[in-house]
N, C-alpha and C positions, 0 to 999 in steps of 0.2 A: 148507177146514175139513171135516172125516171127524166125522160123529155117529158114536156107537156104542152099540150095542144089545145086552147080553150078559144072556141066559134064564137065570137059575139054580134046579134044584129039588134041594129037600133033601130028606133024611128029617126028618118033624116035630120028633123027639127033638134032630136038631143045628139048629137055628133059631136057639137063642141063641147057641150057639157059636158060628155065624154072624155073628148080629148085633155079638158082641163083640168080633171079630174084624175087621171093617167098621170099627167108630164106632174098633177103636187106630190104623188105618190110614188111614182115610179121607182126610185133611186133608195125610199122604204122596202121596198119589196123584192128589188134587185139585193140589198145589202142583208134580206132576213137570214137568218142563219139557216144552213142548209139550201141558200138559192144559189146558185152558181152562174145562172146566165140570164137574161130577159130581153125578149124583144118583141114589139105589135108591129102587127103587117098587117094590110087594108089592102081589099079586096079592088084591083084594077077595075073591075067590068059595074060592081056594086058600092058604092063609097062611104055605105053605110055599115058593111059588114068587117069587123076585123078580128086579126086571131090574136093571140097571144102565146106567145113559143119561151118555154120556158126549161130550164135543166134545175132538177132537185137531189141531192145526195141522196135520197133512200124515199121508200114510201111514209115513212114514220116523220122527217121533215116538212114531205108536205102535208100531211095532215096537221100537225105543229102549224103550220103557217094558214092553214085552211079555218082551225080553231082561234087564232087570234084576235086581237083585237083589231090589231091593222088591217087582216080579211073582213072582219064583219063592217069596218067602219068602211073600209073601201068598195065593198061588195052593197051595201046598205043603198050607198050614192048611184052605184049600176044600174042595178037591177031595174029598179023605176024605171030607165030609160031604154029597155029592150020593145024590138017588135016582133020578136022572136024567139023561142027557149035559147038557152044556151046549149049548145054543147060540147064535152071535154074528154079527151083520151090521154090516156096518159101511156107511152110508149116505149118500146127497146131500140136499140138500132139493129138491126141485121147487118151493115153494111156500110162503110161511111168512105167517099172515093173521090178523088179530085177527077 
């Protein structure tokens, strides 16, 4: 299992676009094959900045889902709206503890 951690900043003025753009896709890109979990989280202190945390069966899924069409069409509408690079780790757990 690969977590995925992807920074996103915007310019303030595209936030909703942002966001509308998310809540059409969202439930696409939760359901690709190989995604097991998805959830964005916005930054308390910056309201422009969010992550996106995601769980992928293997690295060859997400690449699958990277090469897509639902990535490029969704990624397409993004990108325009950063004020910032992105950027993305992709991760193991060491350790997971209630």
């Amino acid at each position: 299992m690969i977590k995925r951690i992807v920074k996103l900043t915007f310019r303030e003025d595209e936030v909703e676009t942002f966001l509308k753009n998310f809540e059409e896709n969202k439930l696409s890109i939760r359901d690709f094959d190989g995604c097991h979990h998805l959830e964005l989280w916005r930054d308390k202190h910056q309201p422009n900045i969010f992550f996106t945390y995601s769980f992928w069966e293997n690295e060859d899924k997400l690449n699958t889902y990277r090469h897509s069409e639902l990535f490029k069409n969704v990624w397409s509408k993004t990108k325009i709206l950063f004020s910032d690079k992105p950027q993305a780790w992709s991760i193991d757990s060491v350790w997971e503890g209630e």
